[in-house]
C-alpha positions in Angstrom: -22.9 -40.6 4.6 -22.7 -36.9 5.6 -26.5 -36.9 6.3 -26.4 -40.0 7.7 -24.1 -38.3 10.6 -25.8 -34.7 10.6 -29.0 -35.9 11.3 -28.3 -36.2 15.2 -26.7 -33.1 15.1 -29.2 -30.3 16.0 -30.9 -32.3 19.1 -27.5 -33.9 20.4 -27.1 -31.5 22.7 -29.3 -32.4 24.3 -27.6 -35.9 25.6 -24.9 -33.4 26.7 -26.8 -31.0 28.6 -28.7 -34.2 30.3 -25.0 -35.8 31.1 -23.6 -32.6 32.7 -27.2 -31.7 34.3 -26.7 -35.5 36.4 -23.0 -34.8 37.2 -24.2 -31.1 38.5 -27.2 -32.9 40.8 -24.7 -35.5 42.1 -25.9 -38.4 39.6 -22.7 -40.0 38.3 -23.9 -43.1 37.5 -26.6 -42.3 35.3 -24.1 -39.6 33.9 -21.6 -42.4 33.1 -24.4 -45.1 31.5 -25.4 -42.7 29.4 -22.0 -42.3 28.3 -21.8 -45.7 28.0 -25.2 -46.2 26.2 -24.6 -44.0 23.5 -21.1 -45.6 22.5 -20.8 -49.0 24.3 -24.4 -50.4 24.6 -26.4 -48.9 21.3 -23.6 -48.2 19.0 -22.1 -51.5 18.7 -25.0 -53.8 18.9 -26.7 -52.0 16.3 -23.5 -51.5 14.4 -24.0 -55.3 13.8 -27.8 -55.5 13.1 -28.0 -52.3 10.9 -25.0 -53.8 8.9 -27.1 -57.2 8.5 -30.6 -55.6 7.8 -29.4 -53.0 5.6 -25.3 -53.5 4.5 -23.4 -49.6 4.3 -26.5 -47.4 4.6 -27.1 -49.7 8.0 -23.9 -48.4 9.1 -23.9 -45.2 8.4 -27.1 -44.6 10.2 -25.7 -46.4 13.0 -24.6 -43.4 15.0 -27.4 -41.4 14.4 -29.8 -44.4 15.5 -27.6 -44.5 18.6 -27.5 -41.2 19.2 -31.3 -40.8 19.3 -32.0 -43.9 21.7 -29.7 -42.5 23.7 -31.2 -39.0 23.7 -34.8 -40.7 24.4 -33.1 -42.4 27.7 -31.6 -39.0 28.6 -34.6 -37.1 28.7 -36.3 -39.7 30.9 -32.9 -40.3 33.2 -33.3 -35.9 33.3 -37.1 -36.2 34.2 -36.1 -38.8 36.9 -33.9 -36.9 38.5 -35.4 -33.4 38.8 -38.7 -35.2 40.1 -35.7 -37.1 43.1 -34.3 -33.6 43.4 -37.5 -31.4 43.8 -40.3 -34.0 45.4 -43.7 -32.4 45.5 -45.4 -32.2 48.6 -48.9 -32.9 50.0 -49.7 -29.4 49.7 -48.3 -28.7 46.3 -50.3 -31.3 44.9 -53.8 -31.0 45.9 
């Protein structure tokens, strides 16, 4: 169980760094759904599913399987809003 739950650890960061980089840029809301991803909208569907599929070890990955969903949807919500915070221009681009 103790790998189970350190796997996330060396990249979860990451999903920290992206939620306080969108509260710093003025993004709340995609601040707060990734709160709300990693906890809410990953952990306890999958809680469920990993459980079915694959009984205890199911749930104890469940965290880190959340975890790394939501760190996939973090670096595209960061992406998305550095390219809304710095457009290119006309000139910049060709």
């Amino acid at each position: 169980m103790l790998v189970a739950t350190s796997l996330a650890g060396p990249i979860l960061g990451l999903l920290f760094l992206t939620i306080n980089s969108l509260q710093a840029m003025d993004r709340p809301i995609p601040a707060t759904l990734l709160s709300l991803f990693r906890q809410g909208l990953f952990f306890i569907p999958l809680l469920f599913v990993l459980g079915q599929v694959f009984g205890l070890k199911g749930i104890n990955f469940t965290q880190t399987t959340a975890d790394y969903l939501s760190i996939a949807i973090a670096l595209f919500l960061l992406v998305w809003a550095l390219r809304r915070q710095h457009p290119a221009t006309d000139s910049e681009q060709g």
